[in-house]
C-alpha positions, 0 to 999 in steps of 0.5 A: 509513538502512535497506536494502531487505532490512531494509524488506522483512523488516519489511513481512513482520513483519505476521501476518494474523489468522484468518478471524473477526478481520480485521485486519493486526498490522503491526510498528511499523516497516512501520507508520511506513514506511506512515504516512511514505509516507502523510503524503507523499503527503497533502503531495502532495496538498494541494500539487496543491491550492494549483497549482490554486488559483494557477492553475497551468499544467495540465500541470504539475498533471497532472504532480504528480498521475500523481506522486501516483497512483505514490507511492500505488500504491507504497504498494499494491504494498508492502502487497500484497507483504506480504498475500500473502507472510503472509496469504494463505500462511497462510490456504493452508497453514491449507487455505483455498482461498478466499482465492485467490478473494479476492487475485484480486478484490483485485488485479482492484480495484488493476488497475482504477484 
C-alpha cells in the first residue's frame, strides 16, 4: 500500500505540454489511481441506478449519490492540485501570464456544481 506522499509526488509526475499540445502526460501510476477512482465511481453509479429501479427509499438514494458527487469531486481536486503545481507553475516561469486567467475559470467551473 502506497503512502500519501508517494501518491502526491506520482500525481505530480505529469508534465504539462506547451501552449500548441495541449495534453497532460501523466505517470502510469496517477493514471491507474485516476482510472481506479473513476471505475469506482461508475460502480457507484450504476448502483445509484439498480436503487432507482428497486424502488428504493429517496433518501437513501439521495445518500448514494452526494457519496458519488464527493468521490468525483475528489477526483477533481487530486487533478487540480497537480495542474497547478506543474502546469500552471510552468506556463508562470515560461512567462505566460494568462494562464492565471485560465486556472481562475477552471476553478470558477468546479465551484459552480
Amino acid at each position: 500500500m502506497t503512502s500519501n506522499n508517494e501518491k502526491e509526488e506520482a500525481l505530480f509526475d505529469t508534465c504539462c505540454s506547451t501552449h500548441s499540445d495541449r495534453k497532460s502526460h501523466h505517470s502510469e501510476r496517477v493514471k491507474k489511481n485516476l482510472v481506479t477512482r473513476l471505475n469506482r465511481i461508475e460502480g457507484q453509479i450504476r448502483g445509484i441506478k439498480g436503487l432507482i429501479e428497486k424502488d428504493t427509499y429517496c433518501d437513501d438514494i439521495i445518500t448514494q449519490i452526494s457519496a458519488t458527487q464527493s468521490a468525483l469531486n475528489s477526483v477533481a481536486k487530486l487533478l487540480l492540485e497537480g495542474h497547478l503545481k506543474t502546469c500552471i507553475v510552468e506556463r508562470i516561469q515560461e512567462g505566460d501570464q494568462e494562464v492565471l486567467d485560465e486556472f481562475l475559470i477552471t476553478i470558477q467551473k468546479l465551484m459552480k456544481k
